[in-house]
C-alpha positions in Angstrom: -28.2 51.2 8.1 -28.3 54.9 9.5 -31.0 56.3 11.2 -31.3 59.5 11.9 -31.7 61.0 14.9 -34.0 64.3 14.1 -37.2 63.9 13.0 -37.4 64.2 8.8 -41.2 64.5 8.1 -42.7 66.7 11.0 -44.2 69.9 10.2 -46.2 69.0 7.0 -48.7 67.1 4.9 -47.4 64.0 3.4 -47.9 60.6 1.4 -46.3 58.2 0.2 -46.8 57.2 -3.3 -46.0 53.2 -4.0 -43.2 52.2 -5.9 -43.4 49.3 -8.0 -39.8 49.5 -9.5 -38.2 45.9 -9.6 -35.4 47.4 -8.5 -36.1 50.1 -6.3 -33.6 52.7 -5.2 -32.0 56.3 -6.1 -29.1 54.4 -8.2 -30.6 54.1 -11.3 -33.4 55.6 -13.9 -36.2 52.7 -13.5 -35.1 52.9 -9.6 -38.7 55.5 -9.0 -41.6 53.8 -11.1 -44.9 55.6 -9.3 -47.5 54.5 -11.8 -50.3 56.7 -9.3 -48.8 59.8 -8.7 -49.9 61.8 -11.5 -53.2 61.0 -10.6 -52.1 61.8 -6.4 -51.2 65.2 -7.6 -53.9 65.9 -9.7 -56.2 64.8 -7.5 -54.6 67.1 -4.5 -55.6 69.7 -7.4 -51.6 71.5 -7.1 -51.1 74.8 -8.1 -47.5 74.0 -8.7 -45.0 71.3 -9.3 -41.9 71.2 -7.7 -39.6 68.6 -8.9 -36.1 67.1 -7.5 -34.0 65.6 -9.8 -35.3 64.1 -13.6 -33.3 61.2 -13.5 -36.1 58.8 -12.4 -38.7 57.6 -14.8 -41.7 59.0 -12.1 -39.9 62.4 -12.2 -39.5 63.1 -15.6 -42.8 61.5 -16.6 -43.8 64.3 -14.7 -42.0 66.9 -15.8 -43.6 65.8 -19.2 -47.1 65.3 -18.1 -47.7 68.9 -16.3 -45.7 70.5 -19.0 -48.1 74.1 -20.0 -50.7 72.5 -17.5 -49.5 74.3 -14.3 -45.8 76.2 -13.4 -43.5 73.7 -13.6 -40.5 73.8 -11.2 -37.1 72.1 -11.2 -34.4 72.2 -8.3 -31.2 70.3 -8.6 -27.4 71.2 -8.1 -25.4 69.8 -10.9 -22.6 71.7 -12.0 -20.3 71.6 -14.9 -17.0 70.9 -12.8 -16.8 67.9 -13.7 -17.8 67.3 -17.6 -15.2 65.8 -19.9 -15.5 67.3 -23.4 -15.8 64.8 -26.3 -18.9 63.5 -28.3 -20.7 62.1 -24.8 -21.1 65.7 -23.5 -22.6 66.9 -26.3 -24.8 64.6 -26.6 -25.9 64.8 -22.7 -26.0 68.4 -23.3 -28.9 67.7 -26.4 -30.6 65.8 -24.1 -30.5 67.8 -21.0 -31.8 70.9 -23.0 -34.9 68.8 -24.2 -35.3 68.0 -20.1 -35.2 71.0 -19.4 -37.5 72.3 -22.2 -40.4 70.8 -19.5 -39.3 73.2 -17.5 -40.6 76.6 -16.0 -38.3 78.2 -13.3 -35.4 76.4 -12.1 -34.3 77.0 -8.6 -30.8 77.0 -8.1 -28.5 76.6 -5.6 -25.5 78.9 -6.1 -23.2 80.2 -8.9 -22.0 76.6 -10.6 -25.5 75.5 -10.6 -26.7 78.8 -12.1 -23.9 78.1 -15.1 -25.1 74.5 -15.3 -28.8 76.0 -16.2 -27.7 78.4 -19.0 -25.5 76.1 -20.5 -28.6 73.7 -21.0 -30.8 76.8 -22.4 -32.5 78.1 -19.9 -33.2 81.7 -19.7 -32.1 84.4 -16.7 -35.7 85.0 -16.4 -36.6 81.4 -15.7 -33.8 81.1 -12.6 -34.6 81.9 -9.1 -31.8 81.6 -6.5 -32.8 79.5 -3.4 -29.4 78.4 -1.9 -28.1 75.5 -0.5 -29.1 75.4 3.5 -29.3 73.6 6.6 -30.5 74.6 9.6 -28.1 77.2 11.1 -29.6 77.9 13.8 -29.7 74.0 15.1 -25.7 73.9 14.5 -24.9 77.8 15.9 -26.5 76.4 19.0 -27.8 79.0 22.1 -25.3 80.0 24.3 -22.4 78.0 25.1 -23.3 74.3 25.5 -21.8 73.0 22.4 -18.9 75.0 22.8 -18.5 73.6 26.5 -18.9 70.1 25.2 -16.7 70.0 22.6 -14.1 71.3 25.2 -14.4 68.5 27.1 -14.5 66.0 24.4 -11.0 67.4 23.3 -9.7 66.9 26.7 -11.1 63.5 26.6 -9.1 62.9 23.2 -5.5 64.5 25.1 -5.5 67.3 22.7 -3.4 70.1 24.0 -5.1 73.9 24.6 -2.5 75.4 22.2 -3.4 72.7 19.5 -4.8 73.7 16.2 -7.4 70.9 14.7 -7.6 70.6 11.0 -11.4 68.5 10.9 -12.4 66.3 8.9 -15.8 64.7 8.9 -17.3 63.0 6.0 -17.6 59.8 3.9 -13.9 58.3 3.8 -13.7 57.6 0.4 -12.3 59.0 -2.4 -14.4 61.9 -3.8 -13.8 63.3 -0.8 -9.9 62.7 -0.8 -9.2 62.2 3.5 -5.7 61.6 2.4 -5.2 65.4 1.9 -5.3 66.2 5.4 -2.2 63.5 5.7 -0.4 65.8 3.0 -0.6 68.8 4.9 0.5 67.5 8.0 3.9 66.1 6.6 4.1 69.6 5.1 3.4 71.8 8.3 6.0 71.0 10.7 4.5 72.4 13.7 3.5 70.0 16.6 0.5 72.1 17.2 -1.1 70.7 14.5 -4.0 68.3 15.1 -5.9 66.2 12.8 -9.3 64.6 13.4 -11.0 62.3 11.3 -15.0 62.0 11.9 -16.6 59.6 10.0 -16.4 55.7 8.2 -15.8 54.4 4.9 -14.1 52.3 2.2 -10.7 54.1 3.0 -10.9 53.6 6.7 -8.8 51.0 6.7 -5.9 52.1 4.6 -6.3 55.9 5.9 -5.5 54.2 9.7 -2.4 52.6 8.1 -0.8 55.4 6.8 -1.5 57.9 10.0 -0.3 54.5 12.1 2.2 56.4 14.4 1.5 59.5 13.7 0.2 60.9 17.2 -1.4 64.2 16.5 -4.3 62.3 14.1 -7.5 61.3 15.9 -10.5 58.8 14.5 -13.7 59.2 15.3 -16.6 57.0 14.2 -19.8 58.4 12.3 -21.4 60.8 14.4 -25.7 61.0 13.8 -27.2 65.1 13.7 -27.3 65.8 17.4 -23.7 65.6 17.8 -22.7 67.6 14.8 -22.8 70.7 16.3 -20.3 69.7 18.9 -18.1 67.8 16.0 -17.7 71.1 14.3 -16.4 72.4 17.8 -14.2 69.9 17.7 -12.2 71.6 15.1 -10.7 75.0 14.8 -10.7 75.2 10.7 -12.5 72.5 9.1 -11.7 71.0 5.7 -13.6 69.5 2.9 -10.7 68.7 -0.1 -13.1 66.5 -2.2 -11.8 66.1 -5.6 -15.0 64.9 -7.7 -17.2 63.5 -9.4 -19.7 64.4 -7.9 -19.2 66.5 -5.3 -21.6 69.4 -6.4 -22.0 71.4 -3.0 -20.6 70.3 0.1 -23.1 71.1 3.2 -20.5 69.9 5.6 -19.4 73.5 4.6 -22.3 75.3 5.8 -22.5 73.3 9.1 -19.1 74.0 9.8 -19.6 77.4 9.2 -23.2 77.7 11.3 -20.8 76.3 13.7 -18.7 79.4 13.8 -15.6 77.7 11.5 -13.0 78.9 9.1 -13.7 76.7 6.0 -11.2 75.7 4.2 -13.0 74.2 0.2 -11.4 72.4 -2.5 -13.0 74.1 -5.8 -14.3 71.3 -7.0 -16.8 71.4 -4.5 -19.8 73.5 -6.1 -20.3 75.2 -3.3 -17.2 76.7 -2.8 -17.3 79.6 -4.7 -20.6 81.0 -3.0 -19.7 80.0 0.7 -15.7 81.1 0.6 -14.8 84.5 0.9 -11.3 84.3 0.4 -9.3 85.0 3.4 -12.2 86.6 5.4 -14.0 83.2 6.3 -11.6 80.3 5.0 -10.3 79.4 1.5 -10.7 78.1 -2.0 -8.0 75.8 -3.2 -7.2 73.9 -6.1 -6.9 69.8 -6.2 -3.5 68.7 -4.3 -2.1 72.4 -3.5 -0.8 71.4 -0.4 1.6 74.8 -0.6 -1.6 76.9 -0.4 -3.3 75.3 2.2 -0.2 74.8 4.6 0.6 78.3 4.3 -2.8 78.8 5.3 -2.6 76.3 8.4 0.3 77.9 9.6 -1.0 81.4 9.6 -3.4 80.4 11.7 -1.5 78.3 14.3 0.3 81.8 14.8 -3.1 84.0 15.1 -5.4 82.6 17.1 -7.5 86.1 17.2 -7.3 85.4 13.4 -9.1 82.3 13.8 -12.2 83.6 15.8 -12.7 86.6 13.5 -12.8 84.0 10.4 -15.1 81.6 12.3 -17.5 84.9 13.0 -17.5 86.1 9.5 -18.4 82.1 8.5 -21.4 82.7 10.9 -22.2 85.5 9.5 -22.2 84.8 5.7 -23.9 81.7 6.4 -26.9 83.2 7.2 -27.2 84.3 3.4 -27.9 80.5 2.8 -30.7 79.7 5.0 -34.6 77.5 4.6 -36.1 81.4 4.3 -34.1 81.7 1.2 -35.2 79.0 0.0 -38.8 79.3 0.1 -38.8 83.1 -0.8 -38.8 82.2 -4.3 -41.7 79.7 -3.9 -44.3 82.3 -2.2 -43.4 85.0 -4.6 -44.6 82.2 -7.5 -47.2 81.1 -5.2 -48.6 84.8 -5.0 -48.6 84.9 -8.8 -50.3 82.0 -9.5 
């Protein structure tokens, strides 16, 4: 079990409501059974409700229940990257457009999210933008400690100064497709090309196997918050190739690029098309072009200066998808209501 190592519920008012769910978790519908929080939140007298997610019976029961009672908000981030057409798609989509009937303003995250709302029937009008974040100031860090310590760490791990680092760090499974990185690597024939791996999973094992020999890719275990910052310093250009289902933002790419990193985004990560500007701050690709991307990797072994102006410009765009952002949206419905 993981525990994480920043405190999650400082800062503001909170309760816990009791679940009485036979079965309690996030993996299914009956998973969230709260038979008192309609009264909680009545009772706290709320002047809006903002809901994460309908696919729990407490959520959508309340969806339904403060439907024309107060402003009803929605935030989620599913996209439509991954739908197969045929007769179950159209009947999610009836279904989702009756969810979503309940609903008042939806909050998006970014441009695949913003699609996913209109195609379900809800109106311009009714969708506010507040982005995808993380912290970005926690990750760009003050002065040059995590820079220093990632240094080091390289050292530590015999990676040569004139080494490029493709990073990985993530679940090692296979939405997130780890054995890309491999790809590229027999495809760029340049031994200033390092790969790290940061992070655990069910393809551990066989992921090992196949880099077994191979003397420029480094494992690293799961790393918990504090580190990350450094673990994006690890890398020069990080890399998230995910292939879906499933993968409908990718925040990996926002700390990497807090952390002052050329991002490199598979496009069926929803995030990609709002975080990548192509060839400014990283780049989009498409599922198993490893042409594309090692043209790209080799560019960069060649032009370091290259490198630093990309991670700036990652820095720098990042800052468009921040917690202000997020909340703007709530305080201007806040101030209306």
């Amino acid at each position: 079990m993981i525990t994480w190592d920043i405190p999650l519920l400082e800062g503001y008012e909170h309760v816990f409501v009791k679940n009485v769910s036979a079965d309690p978790g996030v993996h299914h519908f009956k998973g969230i059974v709260n038979p008192g929080l309609i009264s909680e939140i009545e009772s706290w007298g709320a002047d809006l409700l903002l809901v994460i997610g309908w696919s729990f019976h407490s959520h959508l029961r309340c969806l339904r229940h403060f439907h024309k009672k107060i402003p009803v908000l929605f935030r989620g981030d599913s996209t439509l990257l991954d739908e197969v057409p045929g007769v179950k798609m159209w009947l999610r989509r009836i279904f989702l457009t009756w969810v979503y009937r309940h609903v008042d303003h939806a909050l998006y995250v970014g441009t695949n999210n913003k699609a996913y709302f209109r195609k379900h029937g809800m109106k311009e009008k009714q969708l506010l933008l507040a982005p995808h974040a993380i912290d970005n100031t926690r990750f760009a860090g003050v002065g040059n400690e995590y820079d220093e310590a990632a240094i080091v760490w390289r050292k530590e791990l015999n990676i040569p100064d004139d080494a490029l680092v493709l990073l990985f760090a993530g679940k090692l499974e296979r939405k997130k497709n780890p054995f890309f990185l491999l790809d590229i690597a027999a495809k760029v024939n340049d031994e200033r090309l390092w790969i790290i791996f940061v992070g655990n999973g069910e393809w551990e094992t066989s992921l090992k196997e196949a880099a077994n020999g191979l003397q420029r890719v480094v494992f690293i275990d799961f790393q918990n918050q504090q580190k990350m910052p450094v673990v994006y310093r690890l890398g020069d250009v990080f890399i998230l190739p995910s292939v879906g289902p499933g993968e409908t933002w990718g925040l990996a790419g926002n700390e990497a690029m807090a952390s002052h990193s050329p991002v490199m985004m598979s496009g069926k990560c929803g995030g990609a098309v709002d975080l990548i500007i192509e060839g400014k701050n990283g780049m989009v690709f498409e599922q198993g072009d490893v042409e594309k991307c090692s043209l790209f990797i080799s560019s960069l072994i060649n032009d370091r200066k290259l490198v630093r102006q990309m991670g700036k410009m990652s820095a720098n765009h990042v800052e468009n998808f921040s917690f202000t952002k997020i909340i703007h949206p709530l305080i201007q419905l806040s101030a209306k209501n």
